[in-house]
N, C-alpha and C positions, 0 to 999 in steps of 0.2 A: 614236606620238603621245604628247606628253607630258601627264601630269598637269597638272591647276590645282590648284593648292595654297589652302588653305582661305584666305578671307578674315579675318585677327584684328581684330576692333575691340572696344576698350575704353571703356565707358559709363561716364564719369563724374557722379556726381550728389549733391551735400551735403546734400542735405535729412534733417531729422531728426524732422519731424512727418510724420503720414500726409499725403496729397492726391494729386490727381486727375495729379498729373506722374509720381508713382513710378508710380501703375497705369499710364498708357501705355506706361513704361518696360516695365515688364512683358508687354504686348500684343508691344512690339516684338520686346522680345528672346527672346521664346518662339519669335515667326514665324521670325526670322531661325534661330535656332536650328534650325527644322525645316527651312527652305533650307540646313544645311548652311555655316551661317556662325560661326565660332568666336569666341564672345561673351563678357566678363568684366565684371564688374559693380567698379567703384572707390568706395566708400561709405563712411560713418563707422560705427564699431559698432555697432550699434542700429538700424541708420536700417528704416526701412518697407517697404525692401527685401527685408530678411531674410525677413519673411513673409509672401511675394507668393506661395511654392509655384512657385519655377522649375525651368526642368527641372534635372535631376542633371548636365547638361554642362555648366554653365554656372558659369565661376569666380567666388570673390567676393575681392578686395580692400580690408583697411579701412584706412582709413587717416581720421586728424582731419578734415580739409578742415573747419576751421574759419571759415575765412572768404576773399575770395578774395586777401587775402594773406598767407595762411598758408601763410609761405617753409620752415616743417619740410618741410609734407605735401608743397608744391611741388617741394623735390629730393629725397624720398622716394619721389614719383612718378617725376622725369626718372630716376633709378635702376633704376627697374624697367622703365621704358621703353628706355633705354638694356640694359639688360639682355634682353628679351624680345622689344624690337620689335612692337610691334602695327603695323596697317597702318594704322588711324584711330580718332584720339581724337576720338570724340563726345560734346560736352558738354552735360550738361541744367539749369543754371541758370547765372545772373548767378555766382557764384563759379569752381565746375567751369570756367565759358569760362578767365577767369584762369589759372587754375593750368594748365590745359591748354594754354595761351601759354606759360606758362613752364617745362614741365615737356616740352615736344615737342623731337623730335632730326629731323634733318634728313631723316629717310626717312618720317615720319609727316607723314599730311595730317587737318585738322581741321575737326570738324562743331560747328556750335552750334544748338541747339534752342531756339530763343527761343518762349515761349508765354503772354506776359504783354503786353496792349497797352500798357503804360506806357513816357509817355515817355521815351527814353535820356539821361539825363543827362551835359552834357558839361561835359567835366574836363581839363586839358593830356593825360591818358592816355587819352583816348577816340579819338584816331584810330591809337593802336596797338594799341588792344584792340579794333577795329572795323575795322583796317585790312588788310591784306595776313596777317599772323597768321591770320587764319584763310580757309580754302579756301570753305567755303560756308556759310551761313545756312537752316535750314529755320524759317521761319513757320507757325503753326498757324490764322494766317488771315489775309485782307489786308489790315487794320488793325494787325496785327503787322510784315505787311511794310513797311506805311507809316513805322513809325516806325525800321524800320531806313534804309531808304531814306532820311531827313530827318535820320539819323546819318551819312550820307555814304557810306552802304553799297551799292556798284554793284548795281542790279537782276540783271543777269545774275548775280549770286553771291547771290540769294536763291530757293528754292524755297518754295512754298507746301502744306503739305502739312498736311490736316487731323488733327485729334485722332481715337482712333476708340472705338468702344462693342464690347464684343461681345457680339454678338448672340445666341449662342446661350444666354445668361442668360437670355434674353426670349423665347425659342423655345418652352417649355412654355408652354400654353392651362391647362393646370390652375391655374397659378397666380392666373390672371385669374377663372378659374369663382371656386375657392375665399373669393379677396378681393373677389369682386363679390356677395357675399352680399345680400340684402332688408337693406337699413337705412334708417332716417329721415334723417339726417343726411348734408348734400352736404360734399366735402374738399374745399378748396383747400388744396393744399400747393405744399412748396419747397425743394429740397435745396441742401445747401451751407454752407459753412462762418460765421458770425454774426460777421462783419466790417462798418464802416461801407460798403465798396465795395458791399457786398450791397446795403444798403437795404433791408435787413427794417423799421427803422422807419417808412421811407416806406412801405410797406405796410401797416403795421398801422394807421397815420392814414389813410390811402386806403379801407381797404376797411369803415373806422368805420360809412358810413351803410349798407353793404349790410349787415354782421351784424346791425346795429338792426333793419332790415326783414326780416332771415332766421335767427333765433334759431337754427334748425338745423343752420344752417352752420357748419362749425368749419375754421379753417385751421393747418395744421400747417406748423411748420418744423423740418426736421431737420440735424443738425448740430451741432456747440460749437464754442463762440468766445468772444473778450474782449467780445461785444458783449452776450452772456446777459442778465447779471443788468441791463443797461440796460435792454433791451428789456420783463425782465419786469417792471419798473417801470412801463414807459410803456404794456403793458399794465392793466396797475392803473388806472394815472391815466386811462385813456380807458374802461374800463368796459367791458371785454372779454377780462376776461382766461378768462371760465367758457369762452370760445369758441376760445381761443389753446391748442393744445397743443404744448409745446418735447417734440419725440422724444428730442433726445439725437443722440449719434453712432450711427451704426448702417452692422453690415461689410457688412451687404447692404439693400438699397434697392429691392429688387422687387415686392416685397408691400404696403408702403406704393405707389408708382408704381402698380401697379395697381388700389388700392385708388383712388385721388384723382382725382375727379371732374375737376379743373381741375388743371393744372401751371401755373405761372404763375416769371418770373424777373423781378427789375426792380431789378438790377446797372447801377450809373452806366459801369459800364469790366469789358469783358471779353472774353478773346482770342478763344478756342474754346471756347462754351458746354457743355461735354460732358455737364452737366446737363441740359439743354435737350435735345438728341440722347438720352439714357436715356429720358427722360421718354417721347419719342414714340416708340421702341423697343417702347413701355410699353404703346402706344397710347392714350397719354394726350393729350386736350384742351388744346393749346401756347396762353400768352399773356406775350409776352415783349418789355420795351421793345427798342429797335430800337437797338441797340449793338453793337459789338466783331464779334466772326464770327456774331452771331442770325441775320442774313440770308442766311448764306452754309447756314444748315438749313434754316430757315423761309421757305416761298413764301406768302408774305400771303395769305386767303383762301381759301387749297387745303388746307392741311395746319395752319395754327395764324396766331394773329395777333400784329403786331408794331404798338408803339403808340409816341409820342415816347418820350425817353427822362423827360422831366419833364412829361408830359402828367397828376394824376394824374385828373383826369376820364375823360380817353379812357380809363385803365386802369382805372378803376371801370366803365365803363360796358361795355366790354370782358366784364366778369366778368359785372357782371349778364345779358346777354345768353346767355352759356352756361348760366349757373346755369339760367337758365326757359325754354333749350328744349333738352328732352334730345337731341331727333334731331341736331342739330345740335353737340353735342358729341359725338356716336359717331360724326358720318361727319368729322368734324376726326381725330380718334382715328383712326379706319381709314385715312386717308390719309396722317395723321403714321408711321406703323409702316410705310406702302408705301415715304415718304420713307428712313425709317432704314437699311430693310435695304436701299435702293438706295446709300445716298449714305457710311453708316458707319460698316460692317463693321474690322475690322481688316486683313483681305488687302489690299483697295489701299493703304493707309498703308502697310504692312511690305513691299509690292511696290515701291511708289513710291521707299523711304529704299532698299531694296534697286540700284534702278536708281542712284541720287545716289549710291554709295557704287561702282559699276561705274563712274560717268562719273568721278568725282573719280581713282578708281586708273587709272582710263586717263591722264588727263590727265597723270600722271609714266609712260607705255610700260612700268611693270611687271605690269601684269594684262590675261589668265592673265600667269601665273609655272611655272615647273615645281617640281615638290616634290622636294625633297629625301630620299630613303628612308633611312630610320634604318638602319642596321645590325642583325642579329638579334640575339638575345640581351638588348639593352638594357633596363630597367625602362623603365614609362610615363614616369616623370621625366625619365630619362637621352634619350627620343628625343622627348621636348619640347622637350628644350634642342637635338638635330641640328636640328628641324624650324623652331627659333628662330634660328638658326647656322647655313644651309646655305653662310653662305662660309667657314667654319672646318673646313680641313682636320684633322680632330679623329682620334689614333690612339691615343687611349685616352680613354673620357667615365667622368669620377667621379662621385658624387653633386651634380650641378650644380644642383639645384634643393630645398629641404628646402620640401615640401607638411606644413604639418599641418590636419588636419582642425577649426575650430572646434566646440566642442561643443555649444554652441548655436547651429550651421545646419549637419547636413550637408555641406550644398554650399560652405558655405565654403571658400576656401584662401588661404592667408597666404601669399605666394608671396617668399621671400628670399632674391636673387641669392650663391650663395656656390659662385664656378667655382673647381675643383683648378686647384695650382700649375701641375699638365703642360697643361691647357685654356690656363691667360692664358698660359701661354711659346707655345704652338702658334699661337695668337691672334695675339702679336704678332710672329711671325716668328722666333725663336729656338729653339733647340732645352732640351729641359729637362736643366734640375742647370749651365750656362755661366748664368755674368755678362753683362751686360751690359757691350760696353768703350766706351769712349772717352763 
């Protein structure tokens, strides 16, 4: 019985600020990783990727991906691609799709990871960037899928597959004893990045009359953004700012979650609230306008509440309600945390992209595939390249591959196609040291 030969897929992703898309990436490519699927990361230098702490298998590629027509990176990639062959370029943003259109060869099939409910704007290039080019679409919720769908994008060629938390951040109870200490003061907090989409402003005018009534209450939001130094103006100007505290960025968000009496989110547009899903992880008290994927976590009245998206009455009144009665924000909490580890684990996500990337290699009859066995003797390099090349009758492999180790990531590797003259004459049919005639 023959071998199946590993799965290669290459994660493209541009991003060069932190957020909530690289760490998926990292949830994902870990899982996969442990199923035994051969993963490489394509990124700019620097990006937030570096240090996510992936495993040691997993290669990195950098390259600019400066924008998504950015024609360097673009046949920089089809280079390497043409070179190494992956089996699917999965892309994780509006650019990466780009360049991964134009940088695929005819035996690669392609993944887009859309996770932003914003409308897709069209442009004479939007029914080839949306069209047949790419294999399938994953959506991170169904308001994601809607707006592919209104791009003209066939439902059968969209999956729906959620964002996911992991869980076992949230598994220790010490955490919770520790930050539930006796204090006077009730939290409303809010995590997330201080953008208008947020609507931290709109909060902090919303929940005006309840701090006047609750001096004790302080609401935190954490996070940085261009929206800062606004916000802490319009603090000022409303007379609460003794009560507003800006956390800042922060790498970990557990102790604060546990610590907040209320989680509250009230985002005009948003995909997959992944904040929202932490929060009740947290076991934290959910109150979130009713936007983007909130619904598709939140069961109104069992596990957290969801309010118009411009209601800001209903959202104040929402709050006060938990604020004065405790029992009734711990059995929201208890229920929110039974929802989380039902609904938001990482294994169905990394099962699910798992199964989409079986169906997509079937769909071209080559998976399984049988593997091609290196020859003995070879360095790891040299039977990267047979196991990348198993139609190259190959009677002598040279150093086809120069790995150098980045030194700022281990795990890096620079991967640059440079096959001996006897590989490209075998390659194309000739024997080496003969010309080519005619």
């Amino acid at each position: 019985m023959k071998e199946r030969e590993t799965v290669r897929v290459w994660h493209v992703d541009s991003g060069r600020r932190p957020g909530g898309g690289q760490i998926q990436i990292s949830y994902l490519v870990r899982g996969l990783a442990e199923r035994g699927v051969a993963c490489t990361l394509v990124c700019p230098p620097g990006s937030p990727l570096d240090r996510l702490h992936l495993p040691a298998e997993v290669s990195v590629i950098h390259l600019s991906l400066r924008g998504e027509w950015d024609l360097w990176s673009a046949r920089r990639l089809k280079r390497l691609v043409r070179s190494h062959q992956p089996d699917i370029l999965h892309a994780h943003d509006a650019r990466s799709h780009t360049i991964c259109l134009l940088a695929r060869g005819p035996n690669q099939r392609i993944i887009v990871h859309r996770r932003v409910c914003f409308a897709i704007r069209q442009h004479p290039l939007t029914a080839w960037k949306y069209g047949r080019g790419v294999d399938h679409f994953i959506a991170v919720a169904e308001c994601v899928r809607e707006q592919l769908f209104r791009a003209q994008v066939p439902n059968e060629k969209i999956s729906v597959i959620h964002s996911a938390v992991d869980l076992s951040r949230f598994s220790d109870d010490r955490f919770r004893v520790e930050s539930g200490q006796d204090r006077e003061a009730l939290l409303i907090g809010t995590v997330g990045r201080l953008s208008k989409e947020k609507r931290h402003g709109w909060l902090l005018e919303t929940l005006v009359p309840v701090l006047r009534e609750r001096p004790s209450v302080r609401v935190v939001l954490v996070g940085t953004g261009p929206e800062r130094p606004r916000l802490e103006r319009l603090a000022n100007r409303l007379g609460i700012s003794q009560q507003v505290i800006f956390a800042g960025h922060q790498d970990d968000v557990r102790h604060l979650l546990f610590m907040f009496d209320v989680f509250v989110l009230c985002s005009e547009s948003e995909g997959y609230p992944v904040s929202l899903a932490e929060a009740m992880a947290a076991g934290c008290a959910v109150i979130s306008t009713d936007v983007g994927g909130a619904r598709e976590i939140v069961t109104p009245g069992r596990d957290g509440v969801l309010v118009p998206g411009n209601d800001a009455g209903a959202f104040r009144d929402a709050i006060r309600e938990l604020l004065a009665d405790e029992s009734r924000r711990t059995a929201l909490g208890r229920a929110a945390r039974q929802t989380a580890c039902w609904r938001c684990g990482t294994e169905p996500m990394v099962d699910m992209v798992l199964d989409l990337y079986n169906e997509v290699l079937g769909q071209r009859g080559q998976y399984p595939r049988s593997s091609a066995c290196p020859p003995s003797g070879l360095s790891s390099a040299q039977s990267r390249v047979v196991r990348w090349h198993p139609q190259l009758r190959i009677l002598r492999v040279g150093p086809a591959l120069r790995l150098a180790q980045d030194s700022a990531s281990c795990r890096s590797e620079r991967l640059e196609a440079c096959p001996t003259r006897r590989l490209r004459c075998q390659s194309r049919g000739r024997r080496p040291g003969k010309k080519a005639t005619g």
